[in-house]
N, C-alpha and C positions, 0 to 999 in steps of 0.2 A: 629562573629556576633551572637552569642550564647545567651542565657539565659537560664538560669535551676538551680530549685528549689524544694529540697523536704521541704513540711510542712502539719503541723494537719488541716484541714479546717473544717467548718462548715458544718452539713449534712443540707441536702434540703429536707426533707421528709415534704412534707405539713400536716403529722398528729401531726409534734410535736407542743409542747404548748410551748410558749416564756420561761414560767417557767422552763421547763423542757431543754431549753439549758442554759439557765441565769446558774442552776444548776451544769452544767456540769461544765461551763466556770471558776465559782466562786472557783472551788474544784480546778479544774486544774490549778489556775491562767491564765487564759486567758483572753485576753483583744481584742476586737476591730475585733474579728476573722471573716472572710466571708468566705460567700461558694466557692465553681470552677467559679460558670457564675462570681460572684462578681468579685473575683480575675484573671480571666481572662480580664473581662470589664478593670478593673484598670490598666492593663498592657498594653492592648489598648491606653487606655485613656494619657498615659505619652510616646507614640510613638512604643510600640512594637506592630511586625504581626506575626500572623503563631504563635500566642499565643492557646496552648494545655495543653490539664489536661489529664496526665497520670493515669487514678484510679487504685490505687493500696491495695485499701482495702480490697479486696477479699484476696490478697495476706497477708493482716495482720491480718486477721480473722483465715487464717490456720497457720500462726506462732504461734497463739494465743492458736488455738485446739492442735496442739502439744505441745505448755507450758503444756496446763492441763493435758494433757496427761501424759506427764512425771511426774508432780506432784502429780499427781494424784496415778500413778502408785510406786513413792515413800512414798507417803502415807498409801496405801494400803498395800505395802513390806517390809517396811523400817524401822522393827518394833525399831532398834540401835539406830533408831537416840534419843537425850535427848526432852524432853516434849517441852522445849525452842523450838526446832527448830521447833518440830509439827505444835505450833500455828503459828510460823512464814510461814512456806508453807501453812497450811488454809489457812491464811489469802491472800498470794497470790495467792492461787489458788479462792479465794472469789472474788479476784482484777480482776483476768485473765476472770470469767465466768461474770462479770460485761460490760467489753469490749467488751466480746464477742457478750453480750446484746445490748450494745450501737449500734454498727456494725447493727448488724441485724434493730435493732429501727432505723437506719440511723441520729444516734446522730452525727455521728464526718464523717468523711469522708480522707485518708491518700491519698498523690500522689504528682506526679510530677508534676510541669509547665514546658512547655518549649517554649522558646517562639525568636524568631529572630528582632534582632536588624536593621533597615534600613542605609543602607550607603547612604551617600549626597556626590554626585558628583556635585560639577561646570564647567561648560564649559565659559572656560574664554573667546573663541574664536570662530567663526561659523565655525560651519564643514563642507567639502565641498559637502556633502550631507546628508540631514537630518537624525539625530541618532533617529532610533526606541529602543526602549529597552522592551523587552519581561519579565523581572526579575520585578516585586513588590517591593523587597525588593532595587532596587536602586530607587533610588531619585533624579530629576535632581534641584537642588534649582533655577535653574533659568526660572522655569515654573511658574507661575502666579496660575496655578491650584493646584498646589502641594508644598501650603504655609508651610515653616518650623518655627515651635515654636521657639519665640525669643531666641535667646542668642545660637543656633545652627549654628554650624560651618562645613562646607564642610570638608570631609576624603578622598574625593579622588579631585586630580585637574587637568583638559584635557589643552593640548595646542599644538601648532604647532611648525614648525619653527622658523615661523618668531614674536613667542611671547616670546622675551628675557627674559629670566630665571638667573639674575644675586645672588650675595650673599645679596642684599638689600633687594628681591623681596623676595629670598627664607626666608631671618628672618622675614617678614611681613604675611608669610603665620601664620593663627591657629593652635596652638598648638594640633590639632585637624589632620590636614594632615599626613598621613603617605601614599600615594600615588598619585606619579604624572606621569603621564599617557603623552607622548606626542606624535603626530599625524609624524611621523616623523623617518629617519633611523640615522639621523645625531642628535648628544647629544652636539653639540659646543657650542649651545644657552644656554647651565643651566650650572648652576654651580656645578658641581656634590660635591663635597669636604664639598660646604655648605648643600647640602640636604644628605649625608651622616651625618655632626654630629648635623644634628636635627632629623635625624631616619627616614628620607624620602626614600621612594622605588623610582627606577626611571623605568618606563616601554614604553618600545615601540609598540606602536598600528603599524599595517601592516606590518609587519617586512618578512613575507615570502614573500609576490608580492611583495617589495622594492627589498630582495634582487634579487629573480627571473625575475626583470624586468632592474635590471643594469646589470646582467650577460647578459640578450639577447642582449642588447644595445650596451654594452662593445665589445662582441664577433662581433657582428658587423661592428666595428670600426675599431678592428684592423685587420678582411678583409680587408677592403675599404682601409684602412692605409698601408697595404705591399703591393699591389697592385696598390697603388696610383690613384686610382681611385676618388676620388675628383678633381682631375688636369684634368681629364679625360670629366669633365660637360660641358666643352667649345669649348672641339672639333668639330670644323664644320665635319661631313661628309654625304655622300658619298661627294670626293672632291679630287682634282689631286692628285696624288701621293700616295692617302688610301689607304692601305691593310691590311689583318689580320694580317697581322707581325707588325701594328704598335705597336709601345712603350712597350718592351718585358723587361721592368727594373724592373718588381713588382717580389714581393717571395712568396710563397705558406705559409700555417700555416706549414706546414711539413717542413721544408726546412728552419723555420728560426728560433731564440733564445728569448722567452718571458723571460723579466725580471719584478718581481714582488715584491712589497715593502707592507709586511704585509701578513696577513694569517689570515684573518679575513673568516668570512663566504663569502660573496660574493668573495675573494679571490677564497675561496677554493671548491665554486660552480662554478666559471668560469673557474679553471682549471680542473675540471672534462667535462665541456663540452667540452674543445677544446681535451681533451682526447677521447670522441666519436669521433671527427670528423677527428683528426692529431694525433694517437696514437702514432706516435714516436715524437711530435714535444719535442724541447728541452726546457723544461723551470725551469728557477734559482729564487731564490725566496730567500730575506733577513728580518731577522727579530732579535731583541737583542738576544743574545744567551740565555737567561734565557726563552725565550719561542718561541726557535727550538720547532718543532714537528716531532718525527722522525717517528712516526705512520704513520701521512698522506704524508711524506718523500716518505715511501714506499707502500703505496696505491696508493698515484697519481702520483708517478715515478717524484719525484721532485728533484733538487741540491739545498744544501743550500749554502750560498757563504756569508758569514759572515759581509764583507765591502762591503756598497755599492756603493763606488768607483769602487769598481773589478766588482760587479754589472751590473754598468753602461757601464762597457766597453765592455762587453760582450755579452752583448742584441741588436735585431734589433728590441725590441717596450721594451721602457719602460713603468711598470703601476703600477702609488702610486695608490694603495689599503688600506691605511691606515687612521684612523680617525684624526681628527685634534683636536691636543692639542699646551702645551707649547712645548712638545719633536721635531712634527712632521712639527709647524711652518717654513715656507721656508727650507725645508728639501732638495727637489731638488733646488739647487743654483746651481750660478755661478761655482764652482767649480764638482758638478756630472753634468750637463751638459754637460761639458766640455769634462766628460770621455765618452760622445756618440760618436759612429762611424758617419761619416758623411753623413750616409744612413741612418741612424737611424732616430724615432721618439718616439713621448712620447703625452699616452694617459691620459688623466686626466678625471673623473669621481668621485673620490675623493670629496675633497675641496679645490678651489681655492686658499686658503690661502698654502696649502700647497706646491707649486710651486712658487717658488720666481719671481715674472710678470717681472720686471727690466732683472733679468739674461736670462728670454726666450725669450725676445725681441734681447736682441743682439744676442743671439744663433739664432732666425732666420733672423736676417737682416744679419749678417753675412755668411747665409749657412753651419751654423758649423754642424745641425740636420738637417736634409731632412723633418720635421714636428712634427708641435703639431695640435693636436685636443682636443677640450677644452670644457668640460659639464659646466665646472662652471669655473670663474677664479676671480683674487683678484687687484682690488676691483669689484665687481658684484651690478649691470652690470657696465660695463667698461667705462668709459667716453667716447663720440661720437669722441670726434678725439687723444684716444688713437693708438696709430700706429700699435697695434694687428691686427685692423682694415684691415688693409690697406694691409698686407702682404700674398702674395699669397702662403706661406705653412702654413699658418695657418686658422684650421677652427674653427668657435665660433660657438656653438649651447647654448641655452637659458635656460641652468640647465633643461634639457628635458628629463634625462633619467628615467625618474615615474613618468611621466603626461600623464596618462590614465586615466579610469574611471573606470577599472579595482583596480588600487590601489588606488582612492580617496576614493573609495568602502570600500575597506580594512581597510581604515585609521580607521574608524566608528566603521564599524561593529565589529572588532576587542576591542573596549572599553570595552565593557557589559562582554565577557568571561576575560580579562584579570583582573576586577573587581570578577569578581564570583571566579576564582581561588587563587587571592589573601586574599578572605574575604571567603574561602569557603562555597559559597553561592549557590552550585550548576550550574552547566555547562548549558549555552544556548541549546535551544531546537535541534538545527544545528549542533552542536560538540556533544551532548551525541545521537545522529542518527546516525553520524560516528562514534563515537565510537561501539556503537550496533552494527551497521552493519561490522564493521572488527571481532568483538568478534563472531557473529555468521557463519561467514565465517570459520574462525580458527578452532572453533568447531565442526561444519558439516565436514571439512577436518578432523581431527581426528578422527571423530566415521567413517569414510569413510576409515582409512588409517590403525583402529584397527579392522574392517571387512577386508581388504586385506590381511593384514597378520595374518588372522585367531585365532584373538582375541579377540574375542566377544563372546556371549554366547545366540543366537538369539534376543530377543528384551531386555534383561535382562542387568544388570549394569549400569554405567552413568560418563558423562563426564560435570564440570561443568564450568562454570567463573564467577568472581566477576563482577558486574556491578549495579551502583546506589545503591541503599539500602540493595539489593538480590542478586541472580544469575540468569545468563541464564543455564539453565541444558538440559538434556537428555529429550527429551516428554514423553518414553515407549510407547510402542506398536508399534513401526516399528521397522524393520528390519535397522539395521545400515549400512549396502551397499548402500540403497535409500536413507537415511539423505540429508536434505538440509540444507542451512542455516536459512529460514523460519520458520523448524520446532521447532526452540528453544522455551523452554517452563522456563516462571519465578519459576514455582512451579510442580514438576514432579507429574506424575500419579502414582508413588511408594511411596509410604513414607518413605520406607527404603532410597532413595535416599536421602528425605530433610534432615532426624536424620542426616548422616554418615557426609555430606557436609556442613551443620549448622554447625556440634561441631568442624569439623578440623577449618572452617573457623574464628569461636570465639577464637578457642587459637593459631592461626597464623593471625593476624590483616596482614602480610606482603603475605599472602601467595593469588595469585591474580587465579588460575586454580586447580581442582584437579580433579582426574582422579581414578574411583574404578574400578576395574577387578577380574573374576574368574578365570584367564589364568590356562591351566593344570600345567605349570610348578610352578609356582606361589603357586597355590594351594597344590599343594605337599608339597612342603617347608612347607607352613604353616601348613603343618598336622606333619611335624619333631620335636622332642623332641628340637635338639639345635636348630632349626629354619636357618635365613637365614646367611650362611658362604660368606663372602668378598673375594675370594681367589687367582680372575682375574684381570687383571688390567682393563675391562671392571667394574668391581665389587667398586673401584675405586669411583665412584660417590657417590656409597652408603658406604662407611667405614665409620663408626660412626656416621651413618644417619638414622638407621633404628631405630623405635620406635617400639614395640607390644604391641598388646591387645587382650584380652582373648573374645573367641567365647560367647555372651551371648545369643545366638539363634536368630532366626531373626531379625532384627536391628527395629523392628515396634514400640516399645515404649518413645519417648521422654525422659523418664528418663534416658536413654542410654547417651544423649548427653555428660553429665559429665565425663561419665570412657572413651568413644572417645579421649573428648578436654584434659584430664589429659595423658592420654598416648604419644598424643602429643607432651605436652609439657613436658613431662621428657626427653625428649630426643633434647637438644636445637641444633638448627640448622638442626634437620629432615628434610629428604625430601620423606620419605616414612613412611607408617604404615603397617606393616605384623598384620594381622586378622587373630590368629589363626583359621584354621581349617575351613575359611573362604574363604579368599582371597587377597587381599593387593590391597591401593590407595598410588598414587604418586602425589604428588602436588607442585606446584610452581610460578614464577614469572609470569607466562603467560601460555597460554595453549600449544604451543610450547615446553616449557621446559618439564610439567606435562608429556606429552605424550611422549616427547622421553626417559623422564627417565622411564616411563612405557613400552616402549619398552624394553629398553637394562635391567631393573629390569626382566622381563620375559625370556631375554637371559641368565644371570646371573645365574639364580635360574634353566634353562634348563642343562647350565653346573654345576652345581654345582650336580645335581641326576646324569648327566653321571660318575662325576668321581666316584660318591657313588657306583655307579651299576656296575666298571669297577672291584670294590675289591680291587684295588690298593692301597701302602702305600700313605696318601693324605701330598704332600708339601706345606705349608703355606708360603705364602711371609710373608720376616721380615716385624715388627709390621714400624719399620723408613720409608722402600720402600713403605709401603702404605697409611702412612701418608703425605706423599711429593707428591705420586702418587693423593690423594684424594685432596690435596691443588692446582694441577697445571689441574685438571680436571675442575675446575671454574673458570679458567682463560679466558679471554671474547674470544679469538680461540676455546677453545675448551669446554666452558660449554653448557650444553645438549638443543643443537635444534638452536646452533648457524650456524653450518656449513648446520645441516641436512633440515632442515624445508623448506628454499627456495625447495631445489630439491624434497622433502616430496607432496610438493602442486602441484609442476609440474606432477605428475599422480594422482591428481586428477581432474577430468571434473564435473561441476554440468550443462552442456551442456545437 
């Protein structure tokens, strides 16, 4: 959604005379040239906002003073050079003090535009509650107020369910489309295939209450389901014979066999819940063998069982969790039915379609499953004297499980951010709040957690994060024990701070936290001829990570930024800068990461003076153990601040 543009523009000085730019124009071949307002108006005027004139003439006016400079200075020195060349430099240097003139006369004027482009959303369908949108740059075309210039085509396009998305619909969309957005956790209705090769995105609006709200739903179900408690709605009592001993044939969730078809999210959120609440229950889960997962295998203590025949046979609930394609069409039939125990039942939540209606019908008229329960089934809704109806193990509920207003909520509000991210237009006012506020949290925890372990240097050093345009940094002038999250400040009271945290940030666009320290041990090192030795396997992080730069006295003058951001970047894939004679920053993926490698870097550099000071002969791990060792240290177990950070936060209190 970008625009940007460098060009010569006209100056605006109300003392020049037309002649005197005619003049300019006609030398330079320029034709038609306008000022910033001009050319900004014009970009207006053909539908760009957030249209900006970067002036950068200042900037080319001292380009300019050091041309003459230089020339100047070869003029005056350069007695070798032959006569030819002399006049050739006057003359430039006649060129250069003429521009210089112009500049100042405010003839010409050098800069940027930059200007953003508007996305046109249609909403094909009414949402089920009114979409506000907080962003300018979206456009709903189907506003009366917010006319779009002829011949303007929708780039993004909203729909629901129930707004069939076939290969006919999707060729007829404008070649303009390259986002379709639907209100919706189920994808059955589009054609994916066709909106893949016309370059179409497909995104789902509400997608975490969808699935957070069939996990509770589900979980539910298959309570009520081993317990048989739907059978349970008819019994008269108090009434002869009543006691609490009645009807003692349900199973607990502990006690009994979930089998599960797919490993989707909602899969794999609902088997985390019934792990709070039935940590040993047993549950088997099938899915093509090309995408086993043997990670969440062993995180959510799962069996995989390959056929879902064997599946079937060995579960007391079965639950297609699966989306519905050509593959999953009547997946449970006649045939996996079959392999239920005759206790058994089978929950659907899913899609309809993917349970063959015919073959559960005689599974339950026959008694072969002890029950179905049914969110949705096929065809939906079901004809009034189909005989699902009519069967007392069977219950029908009315495709229910995401009809709150919780998730109708969701559906909406969810459009405008998944638009902004897609079009990098900037995040809604609602998500960059959450984001701030986890960033300032994390960081008050760290300046909190580098006073505990007596790493700080009273109000002195700074911890920073990338956020929006800047950073949230250090304030200065408190004590880092008291830090809140509050206290974050866009622009510190140091300046030493901005220079150091600026330059790392420009020549690491990836790098998201960094973190600068005096630490004593730290600082030693950096006062050592060889500097910092890898010798540990704690050291390990840092093998061929560490960057240096040489002490240029206090860090106060901007100029500085360049020899920072080059130090950095000679050293690719750094995660640290040793400052000589200084002190060292550690920066990384998150502030979490920053700070623990600035812990264990201060470990490091602790042991590394003990063994100096011990006299001893020093043994160096081979150069292979430490590069294997330095490879398997970023491994997502064990890269810095994976395992430690939760328990890190846990002593701290902002109570």
């Amino acid at each position: 959604g970008a625009f940007v543009f460098c060009d010569l523009m006209c100056g605006d000085n109300p003392d020049l005379t037309v002649q005197e730019l005619a003049q300019f124009a006609e030398r330079n071949r320029i034709n038609d040239w306008l000022n910033p307002s001009q050319v900004i108006k014009t970009c207006e005027e053909v539908g760009f906002k957030d249209v900006k004139f970067i002036n950068l003439t200042t900037d080319l006016r001292i380009s300019f003073q050091l041309m003459l400079k230089k020339v100047t200075f070869v003029l005056e020195h350069g007695d070798s050079h032959p006569n030819s060349s002399r006049v050739l430099l006057m003359n430039y240097r006649d060129s250069i003090c003429r521009r210089i003139t112009q500049i100042e006369r405010g003839v010409f004027k050098w800069g940027v535009i930059h200007a953003r482009k508007p996305v046109f959303m249609e909403l094909t369908v009414k949402t089920p509650v009114p979409f506000v949108k907080t962003n300018h740059l979206i456009i709903d075309v189907n506003k009366v107020s917010q006319k779009v210039e002829e011949g303007q085509e929708a780039n993004v396009v909203v729909v629901d369910i129930l707004k069939k998305m076939p290969k006919e619909q999707i060729d007829a969309l404008p070649s303009t489309v390259e986002l379709l957005i639907t209100m919706s956790a189920g994808l059955d209705h589009i054609d994916l295939d066709a909106c893949k090769a016309k370059g179409i995105i497909v995104k789902q609006s509400g997608r975490d209450a969808i699935t957070n709200h069939v996990i509770q739903y589900t979980l539910c179900f298959i309570t009520l389901g081993l317990r048989d408690a739907f059978n349970q709605l008819g019994v008269a009592f108090p009434s002869k014979g009543w006691n609490l001993n009645w009807n003692c044939e349900g199973k607990s969730l502990t006690s009994c066999t979930i089998g599960i078809v797919g490993l989707g999210l909602i899969a794999k959120g609902l088997i985390a819940e019934i792990r709070k609440l039935a940590p040993d229950t047993r549950i088997i889960y099938t899915v093509p063998k090309q995408r086993r997962d043997f990670d969440v295998e062993s995180k959510l203590k799962l069996e995989y069982v390959a056929e879902l025949t064997d599946l079937a046979s060995q579960c007391d609930v079965l639950l297609p969790l699966c989306s519905l394609n050509k593959s999953t069409e009547h997946l449970i039939d006649k045939e996996i039915l079959g392999c239920l125990k005759p206790e058994a039942g089978i929950i659907n939540v899913s899609r309809g379609k993917v349970v063959d209606t015919d073959a559960l019908t005689e599974a339950l008229e026959n008694k072969s499953i002890r029950y179905a329960i049914l969110d949705c089934t096929y065809p939906e809704p079901l004809p009034a004297d189909h005989p699902l109806w009519k069967k007392d193990n069977c219950f029908i509920f009315p495709h229910y499980a995401t009809n709150t207003m919780d998730v109708r909520e969701k559906l909406v509000t969810d459009i405008q951010p998944i638009i902004e991210d897609h079009y990098g237009l900037g995040h809604s006012d609602a998500r960059q709040k959450a984001e701030e506020k986890i960033l300032r949290y994390d960081l008050a925890v760290a300046h909190r957690l580098t006073a505990k372990y007596n790493m700080d240097m009273l109000v002195w050093n700074h911890i920073s994060a990338r956020h929006r345009s800047g950073c949230l940094i250090t304030p200065g002038r408190k004590m880092w024990g008291s830090i809140v999250p509050e206290d974050m400040v866009f622009s510190s009271s140091n300046v030493t701070a901005d220079i150091i945290h600026e330059a790392i940030y420009s020549a690491r666009p990836d790098v998201k936290a960094v973190i600068h320290l005096h630490t004593p041990a730290a600082t030693a090192v950096s006062c050592l001829e060889e500097g910092f030795q890898p010798i540990t396997q704690d050291s390990a992080y840092f093998y061929g990570k560490v960057a240096t730069y040489e002490w240029d006295g206090v860090s106060d003058d901007a100029s500085e930024k360049p020899g920072i951001a080059n130090a950095v970047k000679s050293v690719v894939g750094c995660n640290t800068l040793l400052m000589y004679n200084h002190g060292f920053a550690c920066f990384g993926s998150s502030v979490k990461e920053a700070w623990v490698l600035a812990y264990y870097f201060e470990r490091c550099c602790e042991t590394q003076l003990r063994v100096m000071q011990c006299g001893g002969k020093l043994r160096r791990p081979k150069k292979m153990v430490m590069e294997k060792a330095a490879e398997a240290s970023y491994l997502p177990e064990f890269a810095p601040g994976a395992q430690e950070w939760e328990a890190l936060c846990g002593e701290i209190s902002f109570d």
